[in-house]
N, C-alpha and C positions, 0 to 999 in steps of 0.2 A: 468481549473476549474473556474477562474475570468471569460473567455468567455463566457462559458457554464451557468455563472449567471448570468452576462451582456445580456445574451439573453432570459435567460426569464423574466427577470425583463421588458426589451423591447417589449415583446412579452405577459407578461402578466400571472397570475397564481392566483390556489385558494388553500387554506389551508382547507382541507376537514377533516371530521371524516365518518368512514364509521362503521356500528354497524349493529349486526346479530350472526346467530349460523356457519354460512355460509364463513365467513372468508376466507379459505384457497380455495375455490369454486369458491367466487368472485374473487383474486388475479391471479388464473390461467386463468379464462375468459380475465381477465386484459391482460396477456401476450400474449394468444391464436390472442386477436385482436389485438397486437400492436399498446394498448394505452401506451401513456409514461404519467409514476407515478414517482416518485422518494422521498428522503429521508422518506418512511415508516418506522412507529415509533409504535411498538404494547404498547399499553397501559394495557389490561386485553387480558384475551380469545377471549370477543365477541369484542373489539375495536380495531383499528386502526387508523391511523394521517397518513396523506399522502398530497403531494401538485401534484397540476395535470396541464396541460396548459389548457387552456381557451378553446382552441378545444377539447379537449379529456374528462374535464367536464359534457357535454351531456353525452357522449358514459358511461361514467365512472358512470353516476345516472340510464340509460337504464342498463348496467351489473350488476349495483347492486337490482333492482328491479327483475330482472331474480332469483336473488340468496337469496332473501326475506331478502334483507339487507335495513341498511336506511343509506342514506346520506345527510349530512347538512356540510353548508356552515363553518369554524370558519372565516376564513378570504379571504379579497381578498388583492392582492398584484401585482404590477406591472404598468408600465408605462400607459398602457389604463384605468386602473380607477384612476390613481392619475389626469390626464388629464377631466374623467369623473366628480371626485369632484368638479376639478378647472371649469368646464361648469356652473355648480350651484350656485359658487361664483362668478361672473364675475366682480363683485365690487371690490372683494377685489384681484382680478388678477392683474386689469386695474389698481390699487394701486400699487400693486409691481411693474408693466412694469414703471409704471409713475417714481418712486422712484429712479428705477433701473437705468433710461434714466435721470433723472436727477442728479445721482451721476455720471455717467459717464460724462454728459456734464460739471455738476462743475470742474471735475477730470481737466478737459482738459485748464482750466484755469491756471493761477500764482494767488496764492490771500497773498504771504508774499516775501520780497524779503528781506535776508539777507544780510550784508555789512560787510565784513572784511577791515580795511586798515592799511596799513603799510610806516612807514614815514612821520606822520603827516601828514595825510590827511584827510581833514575834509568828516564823511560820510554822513550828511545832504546836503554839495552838489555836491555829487558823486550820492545821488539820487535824486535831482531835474536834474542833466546830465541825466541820465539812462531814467528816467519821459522823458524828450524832445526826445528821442531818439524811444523811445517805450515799454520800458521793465519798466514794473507800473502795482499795482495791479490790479486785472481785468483782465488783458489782456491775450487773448487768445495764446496757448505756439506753433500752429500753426502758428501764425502770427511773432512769433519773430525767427529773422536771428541771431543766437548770433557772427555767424564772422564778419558780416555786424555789429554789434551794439559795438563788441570792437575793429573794427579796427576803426571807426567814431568817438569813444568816446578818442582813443587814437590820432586822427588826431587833436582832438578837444582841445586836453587839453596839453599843453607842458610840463607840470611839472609831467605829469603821465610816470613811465617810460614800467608797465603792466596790465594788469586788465584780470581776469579770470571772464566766466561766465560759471553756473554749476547749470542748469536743472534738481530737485530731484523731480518727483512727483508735486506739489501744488507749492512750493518752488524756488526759485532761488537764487545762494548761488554766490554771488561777493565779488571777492578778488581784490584790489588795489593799489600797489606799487607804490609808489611817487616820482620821482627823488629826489637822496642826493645831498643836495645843497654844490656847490663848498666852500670847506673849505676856511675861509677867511685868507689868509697867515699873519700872524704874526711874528713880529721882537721879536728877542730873548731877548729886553727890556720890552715888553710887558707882564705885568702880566696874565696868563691865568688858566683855568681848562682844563682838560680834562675830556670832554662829551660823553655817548653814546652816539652815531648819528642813532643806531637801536635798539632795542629788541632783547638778547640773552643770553648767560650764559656764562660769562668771562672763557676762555678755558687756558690762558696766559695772564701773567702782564710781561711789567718791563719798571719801574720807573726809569725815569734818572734826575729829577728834579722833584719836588714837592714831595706830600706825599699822599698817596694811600688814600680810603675812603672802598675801595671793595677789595675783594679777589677773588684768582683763585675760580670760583663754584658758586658765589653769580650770580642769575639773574640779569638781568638790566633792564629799560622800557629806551624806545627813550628819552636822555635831562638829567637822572641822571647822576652825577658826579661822578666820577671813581678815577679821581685822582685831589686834589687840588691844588692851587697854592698861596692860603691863609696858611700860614707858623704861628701859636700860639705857642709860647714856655713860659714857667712861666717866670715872670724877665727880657722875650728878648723883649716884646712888639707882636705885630701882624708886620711880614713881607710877601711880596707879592712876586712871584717866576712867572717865565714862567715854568709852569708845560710839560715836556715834559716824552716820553717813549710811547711804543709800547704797546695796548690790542685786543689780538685775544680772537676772542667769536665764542660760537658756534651758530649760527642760522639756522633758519628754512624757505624753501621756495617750496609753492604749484604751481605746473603748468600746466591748460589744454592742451589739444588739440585733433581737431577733425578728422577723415580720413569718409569720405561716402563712405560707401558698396554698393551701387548703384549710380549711377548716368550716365545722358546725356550727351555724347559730340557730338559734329558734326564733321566729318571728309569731305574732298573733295572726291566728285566722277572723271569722266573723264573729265565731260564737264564745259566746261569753254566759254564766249563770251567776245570777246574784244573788246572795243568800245574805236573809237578816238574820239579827241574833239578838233576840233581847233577853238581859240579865238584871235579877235584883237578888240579892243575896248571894247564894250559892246555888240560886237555881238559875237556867237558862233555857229559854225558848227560842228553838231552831224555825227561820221560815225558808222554805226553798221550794221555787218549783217542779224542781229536779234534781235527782242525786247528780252530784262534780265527777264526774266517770269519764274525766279527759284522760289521757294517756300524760300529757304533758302541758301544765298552765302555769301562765302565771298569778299571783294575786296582789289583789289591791285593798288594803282594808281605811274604811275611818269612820270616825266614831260620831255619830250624830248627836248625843246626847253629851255632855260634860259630866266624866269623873264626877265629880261633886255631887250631880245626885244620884238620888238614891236608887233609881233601876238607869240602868247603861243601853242604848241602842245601837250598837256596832254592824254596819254593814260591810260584805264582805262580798267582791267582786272576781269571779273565776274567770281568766281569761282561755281558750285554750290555745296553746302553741305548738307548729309542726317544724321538723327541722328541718333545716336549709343548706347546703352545701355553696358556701363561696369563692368561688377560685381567681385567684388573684394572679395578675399578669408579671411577670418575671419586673417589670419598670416600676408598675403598682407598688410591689414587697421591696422593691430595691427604697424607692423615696420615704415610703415607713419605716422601715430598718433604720435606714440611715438618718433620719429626724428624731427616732429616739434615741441614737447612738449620739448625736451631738447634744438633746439632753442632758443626756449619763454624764457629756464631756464637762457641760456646765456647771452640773452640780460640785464638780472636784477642783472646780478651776476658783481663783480670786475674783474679786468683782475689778482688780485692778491688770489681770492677766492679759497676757494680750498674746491670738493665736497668728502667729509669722506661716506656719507653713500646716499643710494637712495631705496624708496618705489616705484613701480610703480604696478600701476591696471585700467583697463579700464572697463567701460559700454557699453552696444549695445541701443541707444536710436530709439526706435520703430523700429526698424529691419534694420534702413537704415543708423545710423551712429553712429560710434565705435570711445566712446571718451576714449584717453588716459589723464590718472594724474599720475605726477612724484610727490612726498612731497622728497624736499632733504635736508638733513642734511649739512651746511655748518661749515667750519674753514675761517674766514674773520676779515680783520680790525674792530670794532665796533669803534673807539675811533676816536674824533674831538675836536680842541682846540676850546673853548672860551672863550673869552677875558673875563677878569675882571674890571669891569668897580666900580671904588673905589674912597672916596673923604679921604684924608689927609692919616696919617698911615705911617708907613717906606717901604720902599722898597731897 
């Protein structure tokens, strides 16, 4: 039924009245010539509502003038006169195309790039990094390599220990993980607190010195005090403690990654030329039995002779290679995606973390590549001593 109106919408149709004493006359003429009419709708004796194609039309005003009927137009309908209208507009067509072509080429830009970070990382210069890099408003989402831009960004910065980037439409959505700086070890004379060193939701306490500030449940932001080593008792003065004891939190960690559903690789065919080279001094003797006129090779070189002495015999092995198009099965890029995604997770995580729960879902970004996100629930240390830096008081 959808086809059947799919087609003549394409094809075109009128919404006719036909009128006369002759009705049942003209209807049989109708069938006699195998005009096609269809959804007839009697309205009185002498009327009828009928829609007809645009060919059958004609036929359909000639049968009716045979049978001293009158027919008139109520509508036209379908694909050639929506087209005919749009001819007598052409201003306002040439509008829409223009419109049209201009939201799709904005579309295809970045014009806001959002910044998550984690562990005190500043995100004013996370994005003058990302700016030097490529990935800045304006810039076209063609143009950006996002493995190329965090594996450079992470070559580039030591203190970063991950950084997602996450392509949504207009948008690009960056997450940042900051290396947790080496606890500075403290002697057990040393007055200290205990600090979040992350964002999480105290999962477990226990207090073996000092005196709590937080309970199991209470959230934390990275730097609140959890447990103090400042000791107020009425009557006893202020005493100062090295606060010590264990806090597991629960936290939360997002991590991309990409697998491409299509891609080139170059493999080796048979032919292969091997060219020697012998050198003494600055001069050097080429042997080959043919000029390397591959389009695409690759090479192998090694040296027969030892540096050390005095003429060098390097031979050198031209492989050639043709390209190959691999296409990978929707399951394929999903299991690669996501085993590098738990990677990425590993590297951010403790060796003593422990993952309680895991979300994972992935995108097909423009048909060629299937990114996986894990968000995982962690059970991990949150808690770091810091020192208490205090003038007079007991201790």
């Amino acid at each position: 039924m959808v086809a059947i109106k799919l087609w003549n919408f394409l094809k075109g149709y009128v919404i006719i009245k036909i009128e006369g004493l002759s009705i049942e006359k003209f209807l049989n003429l109708i069938m006699v010539n195998d005009v096609y009419i269809w959804d007839i709708e009697r309205r009185n004796y002498t009327t009828i509502v009928a829609k007809v194609s645009i060919k059958g039309f004609k036929e359909t005003v000639f049968l009716a003038k045979k049978t001293n009927c009158r027919v008139s137009v109520i509508s036209k309908r379908g694909l050639p006169f929506v087209i005919s209208r749009l001819k007598r507009r052409k201003a306002l067509v040439l509008g829409a195309a223009i419109s049209l072509i201009l939201i799709y080429a904005f579309s295809t830009f970045i014009w806001e790039i959002n910044i998550e970070t984690v562990n005190n990382v500043n995100e004013k210069v996370v994005l003058e990094k990302l700016s030097y890099l490529g990935l800045k408003p304006g810039v076209s989402k063609f143009a950006i390599d996002v493995n190329k831009i965090e594996t450079e960004f992470l070559l580039q910065n030591n203190d970063i220990s991950w950084i997602g980037i996450n392509i949504k439409g207009t948008n690009a959505f960056v997450k940042v993980v900051g290396k947790t700086k080496p606890q500075e070890v403290l002697s057990k004379d040393e007055p200290c607190n205990i600090i979040a060193k992350k964002d999480g939701i105290i999962y477990k306490m226990t207090v073996l010195e000092g005196e709590a500030v937080k309970k199991v449940g209470d959230t934390v932001k990275a730097g609140d005090i959890i447990v103090t080593g400042i000791i107020e008792k009425p009557g006893l003065g202020t005493r100062f403690v090295h606060a010590d004891g264990q806090i597991i939190g629960r936290t939360w960690y997002e991590v991309y990654a990409d697998a491409e559903l299509k891609k080139e690789v170059f493999e080796r065919t048979n032919n292969k030329i091997t060219v020697t080279k012998i050198i003494f001094g600055n001069n050097t003797i080429t042997i080959s039995p043919k000029k390397v006129d591959f389009k695409n090779f690759e090479k192998e070189e090694k040296e027969i002779i030892s540096k050390n002495f005095p003429v060098r015999i390097i031979k050198e092995v031209y492989y050639e290679t043709k390209p190959k198009t691999i296409v990978l099965s929707k399951e394929e890029a999903k299991n690669i995606a996501f085993e590098k995604a738990l990677k990425e997770l590993e590297k951010v995580l403790g060796s003593q973390s422990k993952i309680v729960n895991k979300k994972e879902s992935y995108v097909i970004i423009q048909d060629k590549i299937l990114r996986a996100n894990i968000t995982a629930e962690v059970l991990e240390e949150i808690g770091m001593k810091e020192k208490i830096s205090y003038i007079g008081g007991e201790h």
